[in-house]
C-alpha positions in Angstrom: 75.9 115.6 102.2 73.8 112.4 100.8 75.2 110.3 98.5 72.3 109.7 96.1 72.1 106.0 93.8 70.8 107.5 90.6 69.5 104.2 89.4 67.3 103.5 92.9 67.2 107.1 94.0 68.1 105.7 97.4 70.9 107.4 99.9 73.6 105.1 100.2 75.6 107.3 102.4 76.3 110.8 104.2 79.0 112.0 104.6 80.5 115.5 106.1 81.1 118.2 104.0 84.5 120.0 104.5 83.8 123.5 106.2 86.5 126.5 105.7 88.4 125.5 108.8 89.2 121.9 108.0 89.9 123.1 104.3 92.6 125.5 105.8 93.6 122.6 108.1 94.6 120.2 105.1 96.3 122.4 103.2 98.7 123.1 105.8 99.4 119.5 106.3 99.8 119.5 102.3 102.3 122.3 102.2 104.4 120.3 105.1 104.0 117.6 103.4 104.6 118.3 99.8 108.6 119.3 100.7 109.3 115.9 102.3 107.4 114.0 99.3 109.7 116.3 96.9 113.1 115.0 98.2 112.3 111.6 97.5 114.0 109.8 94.7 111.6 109.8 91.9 112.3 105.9 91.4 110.6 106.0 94.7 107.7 107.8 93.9 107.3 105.6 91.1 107.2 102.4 93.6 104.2 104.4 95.3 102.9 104.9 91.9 102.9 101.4 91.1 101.7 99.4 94.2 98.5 102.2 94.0 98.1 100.8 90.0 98.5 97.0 91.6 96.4 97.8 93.9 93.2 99.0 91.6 93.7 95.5 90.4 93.1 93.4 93.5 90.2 95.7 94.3 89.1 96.2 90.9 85.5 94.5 91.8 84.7 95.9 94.9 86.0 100.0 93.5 83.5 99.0 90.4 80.6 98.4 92.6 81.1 101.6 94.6 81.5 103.4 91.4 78.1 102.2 89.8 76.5 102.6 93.2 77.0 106.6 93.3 77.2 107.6 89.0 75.3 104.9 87.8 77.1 103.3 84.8 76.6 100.0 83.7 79.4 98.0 86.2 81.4 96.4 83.0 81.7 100.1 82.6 82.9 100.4 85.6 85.7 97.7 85.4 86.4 99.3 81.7 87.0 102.5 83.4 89.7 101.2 86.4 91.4 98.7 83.2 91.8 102.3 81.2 93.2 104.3 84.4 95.6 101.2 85.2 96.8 101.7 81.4 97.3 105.3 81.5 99.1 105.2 84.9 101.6 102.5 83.7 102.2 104.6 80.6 103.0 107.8 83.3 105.3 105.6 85.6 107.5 103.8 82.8 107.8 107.5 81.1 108.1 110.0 84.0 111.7 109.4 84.3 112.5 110.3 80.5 110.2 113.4 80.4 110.9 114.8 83.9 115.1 113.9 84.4 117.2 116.5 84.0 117.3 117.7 79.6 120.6 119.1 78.4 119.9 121.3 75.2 123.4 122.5 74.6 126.9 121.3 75.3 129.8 123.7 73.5 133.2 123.4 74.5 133.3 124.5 78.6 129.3 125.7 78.6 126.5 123.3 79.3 122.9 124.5 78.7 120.3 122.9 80.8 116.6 122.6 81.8 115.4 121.1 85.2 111.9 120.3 85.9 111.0 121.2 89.7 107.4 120.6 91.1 104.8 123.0 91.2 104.2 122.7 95.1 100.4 122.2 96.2 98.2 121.6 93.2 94.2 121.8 93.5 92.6 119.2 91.9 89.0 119.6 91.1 87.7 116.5 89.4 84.4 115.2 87.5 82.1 112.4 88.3 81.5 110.9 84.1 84.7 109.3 84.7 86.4 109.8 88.2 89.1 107.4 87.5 89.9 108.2 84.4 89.8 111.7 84.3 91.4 111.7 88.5 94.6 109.8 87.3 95.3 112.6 84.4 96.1 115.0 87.2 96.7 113.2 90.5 99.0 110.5 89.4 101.6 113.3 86.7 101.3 115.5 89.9 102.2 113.1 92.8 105.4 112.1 90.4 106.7 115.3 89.9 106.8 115.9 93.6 103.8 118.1 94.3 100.9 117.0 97.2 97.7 117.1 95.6 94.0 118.5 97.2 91.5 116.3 95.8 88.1 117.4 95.5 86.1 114.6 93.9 82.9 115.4 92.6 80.0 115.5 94.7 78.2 112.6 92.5 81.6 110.9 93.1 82.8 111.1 96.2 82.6 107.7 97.8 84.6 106.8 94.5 87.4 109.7 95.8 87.7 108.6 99.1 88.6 105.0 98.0 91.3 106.8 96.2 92.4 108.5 98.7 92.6 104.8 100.7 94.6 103.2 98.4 97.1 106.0 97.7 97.5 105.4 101.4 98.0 102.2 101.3 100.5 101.9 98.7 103.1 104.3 101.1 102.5 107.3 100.1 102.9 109.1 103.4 100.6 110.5 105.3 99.8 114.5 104.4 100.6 114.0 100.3 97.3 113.5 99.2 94.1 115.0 101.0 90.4 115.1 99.7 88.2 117.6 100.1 84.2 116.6 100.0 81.2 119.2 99.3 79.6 120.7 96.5 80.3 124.1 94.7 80.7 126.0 97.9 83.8 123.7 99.0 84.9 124.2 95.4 84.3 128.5 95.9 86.3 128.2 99.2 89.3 126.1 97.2 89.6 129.0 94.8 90.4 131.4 97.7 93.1 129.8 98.9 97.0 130.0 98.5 97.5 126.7 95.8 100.7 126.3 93.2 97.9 125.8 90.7 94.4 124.8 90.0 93.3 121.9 87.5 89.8 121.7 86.7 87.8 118.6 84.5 84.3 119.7 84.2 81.3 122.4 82.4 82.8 125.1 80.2 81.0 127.7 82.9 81.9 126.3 85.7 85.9 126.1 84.0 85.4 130.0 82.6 84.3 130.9 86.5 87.6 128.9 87.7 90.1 130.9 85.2 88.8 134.1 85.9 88.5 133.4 89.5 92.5 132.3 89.9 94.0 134.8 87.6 94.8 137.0 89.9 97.0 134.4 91.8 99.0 133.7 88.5 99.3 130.2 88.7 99.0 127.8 86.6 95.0 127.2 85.4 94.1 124.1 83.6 90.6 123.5 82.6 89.4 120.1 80.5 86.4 121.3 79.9 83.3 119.5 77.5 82.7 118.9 74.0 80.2 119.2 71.2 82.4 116.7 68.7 81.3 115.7 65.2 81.4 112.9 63.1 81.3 112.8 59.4 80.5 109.7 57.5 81.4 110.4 54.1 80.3 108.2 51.0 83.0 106.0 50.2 82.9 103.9 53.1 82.3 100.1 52.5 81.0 98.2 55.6 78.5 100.8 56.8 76.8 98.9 59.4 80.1 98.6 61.1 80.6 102.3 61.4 77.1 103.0 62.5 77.6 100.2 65.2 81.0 101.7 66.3 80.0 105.5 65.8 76.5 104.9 68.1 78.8 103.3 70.3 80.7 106.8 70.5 77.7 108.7 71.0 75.9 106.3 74.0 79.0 105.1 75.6 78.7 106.1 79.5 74.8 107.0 78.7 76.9 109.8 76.2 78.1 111.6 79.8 81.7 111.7 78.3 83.5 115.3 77.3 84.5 113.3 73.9 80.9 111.8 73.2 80.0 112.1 69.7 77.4 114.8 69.8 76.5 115.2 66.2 76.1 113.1 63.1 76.7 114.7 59.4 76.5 111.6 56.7 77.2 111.6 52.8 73.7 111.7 50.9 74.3 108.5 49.3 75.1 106.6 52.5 72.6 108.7 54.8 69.8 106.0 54.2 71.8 102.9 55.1 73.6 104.2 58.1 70.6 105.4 59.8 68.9 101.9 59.5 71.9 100.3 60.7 72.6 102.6 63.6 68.7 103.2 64.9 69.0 98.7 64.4 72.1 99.1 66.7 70.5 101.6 69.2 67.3 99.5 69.5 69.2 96.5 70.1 70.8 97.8 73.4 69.7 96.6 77.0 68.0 99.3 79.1 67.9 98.1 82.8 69.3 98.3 86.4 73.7 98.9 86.3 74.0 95.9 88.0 72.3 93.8 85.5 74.3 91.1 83.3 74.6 93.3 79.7 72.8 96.5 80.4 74.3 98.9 77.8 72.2 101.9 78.9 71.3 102.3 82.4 71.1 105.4 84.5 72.4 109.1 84.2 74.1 110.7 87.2 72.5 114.0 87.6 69.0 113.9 87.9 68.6 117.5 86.4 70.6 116.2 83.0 66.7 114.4 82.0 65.2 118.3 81.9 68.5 118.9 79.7 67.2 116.5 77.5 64.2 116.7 77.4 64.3 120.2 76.0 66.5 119.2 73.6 64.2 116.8 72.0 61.5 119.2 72.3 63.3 122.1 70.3 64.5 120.0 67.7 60.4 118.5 67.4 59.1 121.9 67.4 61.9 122.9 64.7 61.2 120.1 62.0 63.5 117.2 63.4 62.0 113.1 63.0 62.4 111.2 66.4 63.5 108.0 65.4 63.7 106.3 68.6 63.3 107.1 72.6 62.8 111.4 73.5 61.6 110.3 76.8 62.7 109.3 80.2 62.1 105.6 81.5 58.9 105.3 83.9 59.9 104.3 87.4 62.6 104.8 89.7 66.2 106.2 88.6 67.4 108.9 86.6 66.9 107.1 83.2 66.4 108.2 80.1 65.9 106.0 76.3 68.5 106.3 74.2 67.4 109.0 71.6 67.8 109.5 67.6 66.7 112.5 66.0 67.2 112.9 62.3 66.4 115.9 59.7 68.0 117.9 61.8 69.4 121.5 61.4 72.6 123.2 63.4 70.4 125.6 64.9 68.7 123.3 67.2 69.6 123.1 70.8 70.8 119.3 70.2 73.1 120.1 67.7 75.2 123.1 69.4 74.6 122.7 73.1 76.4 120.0 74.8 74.2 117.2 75.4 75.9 115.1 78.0 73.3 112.5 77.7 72.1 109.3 75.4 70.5 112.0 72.9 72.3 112.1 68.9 71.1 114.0 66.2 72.2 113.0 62.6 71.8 115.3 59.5 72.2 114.4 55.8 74.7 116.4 53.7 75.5 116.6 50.2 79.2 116.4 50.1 82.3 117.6 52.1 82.1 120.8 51.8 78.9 121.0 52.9 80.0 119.0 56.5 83.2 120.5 56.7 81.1 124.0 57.2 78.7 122.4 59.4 81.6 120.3 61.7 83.4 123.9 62.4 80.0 125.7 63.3 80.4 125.3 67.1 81.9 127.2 70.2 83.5 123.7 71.3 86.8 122.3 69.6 87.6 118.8 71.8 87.2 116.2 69.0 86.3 115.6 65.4 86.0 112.5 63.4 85.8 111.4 59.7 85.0 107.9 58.8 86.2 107.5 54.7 88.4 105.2 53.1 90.6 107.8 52.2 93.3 109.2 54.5 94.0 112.0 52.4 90.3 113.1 52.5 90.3 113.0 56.0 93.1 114.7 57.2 92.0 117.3 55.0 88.8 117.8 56.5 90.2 117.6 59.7 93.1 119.9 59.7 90.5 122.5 58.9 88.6 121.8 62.1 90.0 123.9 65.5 90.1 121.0 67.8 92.3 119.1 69.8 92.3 115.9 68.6 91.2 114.5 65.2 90.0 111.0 64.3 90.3 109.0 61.3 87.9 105.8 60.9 87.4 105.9 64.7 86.1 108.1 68.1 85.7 108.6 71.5 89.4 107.4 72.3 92.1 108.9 74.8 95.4 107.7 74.1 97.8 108.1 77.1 100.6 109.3 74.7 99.1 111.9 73.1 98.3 114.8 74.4 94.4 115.4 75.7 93.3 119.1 74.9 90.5 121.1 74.0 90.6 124.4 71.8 87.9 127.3 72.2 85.3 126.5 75.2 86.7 122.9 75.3 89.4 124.1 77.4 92.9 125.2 77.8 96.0 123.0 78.6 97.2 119.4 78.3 96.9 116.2 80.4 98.4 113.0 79.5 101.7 112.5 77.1 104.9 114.3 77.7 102.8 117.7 77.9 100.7 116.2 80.5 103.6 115.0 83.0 105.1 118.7 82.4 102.2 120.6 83.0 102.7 119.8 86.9 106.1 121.1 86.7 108.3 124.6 86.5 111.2 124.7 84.7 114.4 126.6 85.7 117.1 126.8 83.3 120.7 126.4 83.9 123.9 128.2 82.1 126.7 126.3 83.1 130.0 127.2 82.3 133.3 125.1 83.9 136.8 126.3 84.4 136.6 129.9 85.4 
């Protein structure tokens, strides 16, 4: 298997796929494993926990350059995207004990009433290459606590990025057998779905994540999926500093190149502000650096898969041949790398491609609207429900819109955020399940309940 640079389209490395046999192999040492790993103290797996999170810090700089290397994001990016796992795995370690120990619900006279959280056993990680870090930690890190030995299956775009991982976990004492990775493309992720796991937890493409679910239901173990995202923004007509909010929401929607699950994917503004925001926000766009990932200040630099620019590309064309105005890019970059210009479309409708299929790429389109009730409709006319945001100066008005919208998370005066104590879920096609919060450190766990009566 070549490991491809998208932004020089050179191979940087091969590396050898896993074939049924050695798949077979690891998970045997996993389930042998995974009972020794359980009996530890928990105050011991949280030592492991945290020499792997100090450990991302002394070799923050040389895990960012790999990462750019094989998923081409900017490298600042790349050091963002360590600092946000390092915050998220702090917030696991220092609350694993609370949410985990031991949770008595009733106490009456001689009975006890109480709920124990035991680990699943072998959990199947299957993981995405937008944010490998990010997105690994959700699972791996919740999972290792709890006491379960994890299969890691990196992305294929991000596998040089897994077996650093896989390294450090290593060398922060978690012993040998807890934590194996698994390297190939679908076929190694077909061959994972045949095999005897505690439960399966999948970050990636609603289709590939519907294929999963249906595939393991027959094993009736747990199935998550954090799937993608087709997440609206409204800018509604009472808000003051609009260049600031077209600044911040273009930031939402080109972060990462806009390869994120919570990317803002479409634009709905207020007829009165619609002028003024899209000034300020194609200013904002233009005033980006395109360039090599390596480069001091490159904002936008290359997309991952090389197939995404054909995604694009017919995007732009549908909404052209259905009435839309390209305000800036539509096309890829000449040259080497998988690059495309950051795109605006505007007088757009929601029956173009761009504005219901999942983009996954520096591509917005942004549609005027007469009044709330007009976006409200609009926001809720999509098979996705991951996030929604309304920028107003008004809470009331917002959390109104939003509690009518079906999605997981809702924004007020901001986007494209995880918080490690909430919970991270999608509704409809956006997935099923929860990572992160009190949810998320549960969801690698089964409870058993105990009746405990004394003196009989």
């Amino acid at each position: 298997m070549n490991v491809i640079n998208p932004a020089t389209e050179e191979i940087i490395a091969t590396l050898q796929e896993d074939t049924e046999h050695s798949l077979h192999t690891k998970l045997e040492i996993l389930k042998k494993a995974q009972k020794e790993w359980a009996k530890r103290d928990l105050a011991e797996r949280i030592h492991v926990i945290q020499r792997f999170d100090d450990l991302l810090e002394m070799e923050k700089e040389r895990l960012s350059g790999v990462l750019t290397s094989e998923v081409g994001k900017p490298l600042q990016q790349s050091r963002n995207e360590i600092n946000g796992a390092r915050s998220r795995i702090q917030w696991m370690y220092s609350n694993v004990v609370k949410y985990l120990s031991d949770e008595q619900v009733v106490k009456y006279n001689d009975l006890k009433e109480v709920i124990s959280y035991d680990p699943l056993g072998v959990v199947c990680n299957i993981s995405a290459w937008n944010y490998p870090y990010l997105v690994g930690v959700n699972v791996f890190i919740p999972a290792l606590l709890a006491g379960n030995s994890v299969l890691y299956k990196p992305s294929e775009y991000a596998s040089l990025t897994g077996l650093e991982i896989e390294k450090l976990l290593k060398r922060a004492g978690l012993p040998d057998g807890v934590f194996q990775v698994a390297l190939g493309g679908g076929e190694t992720g077909e061959r994972l779905l045949d095999m005897d796991f505690d439960g399966y937890y999948f970050t990636g493409s609603y289709r590939t994540g519907q294929h999963i679910y249906q595939r393991v239901a027959v094993k009736m173990v747990p199935c998550q999926l954090e799937l993608g995202g087709k997440d609206p923004l409204y800018v509604a007509d009472d808000v003051k500093n609009i260049e600031a909010v077209a600044a911040g929401t273009a930031d939402g929607a080109f972060y990462n190149n806009g390869q994120s699950c919570c990317a803002v994917e479409r634009i709905y503004v207020h007829e009165k502000v619609y002028d003024s925001y899209i000034s300020s926000f194609v200013k904002e766009v233009k005033s980006w650096k395109i360039g090599l990932p390596t480069e001091e200040g490159v904002y936008i630099a290359s997309l991952t898969r090389k197939e995404q620019l054909d995604v694009l590309e017919g995007q732009v064309q549908d909404a052209l041949a259905k009435g839309a105005v390209l305000l800036s890019g539509g096309k890829r970059v000449a040259g080497k790398g998988y690059n495309f210009e950051p795109t605006v479309l505007t007088d757009v409708s929601n029956g173009m491609k761009v504005m219901q299929e999942e983009s996954f790429g520096p591509i917005i389109g942004i549609m005027r609207v007469k009044d709330d009730a007009e976006a409200l409709r609009l926001m809720k006319d999509s098979v996705y429900g991951l996030t929604a945001s309304v920028y107003t100066d008004s809470l009331d008005r917002a959390k109104g819109i939003l509690a009518q919208i079906d999605s997981g998370t809702g924004y007020w005066n901001c986007c494209d955020r995880v918080s490690a104590g909430l919970p991270w879920s999608g509704r409809k096609h956006s997935g099923i399940g929860a990572t992160l919060s009190h949810q998320g450190l549960r969801a690698f766990t089964k409870t058993k309940s105990w009746h405990l009566r004394s003196g009989q």
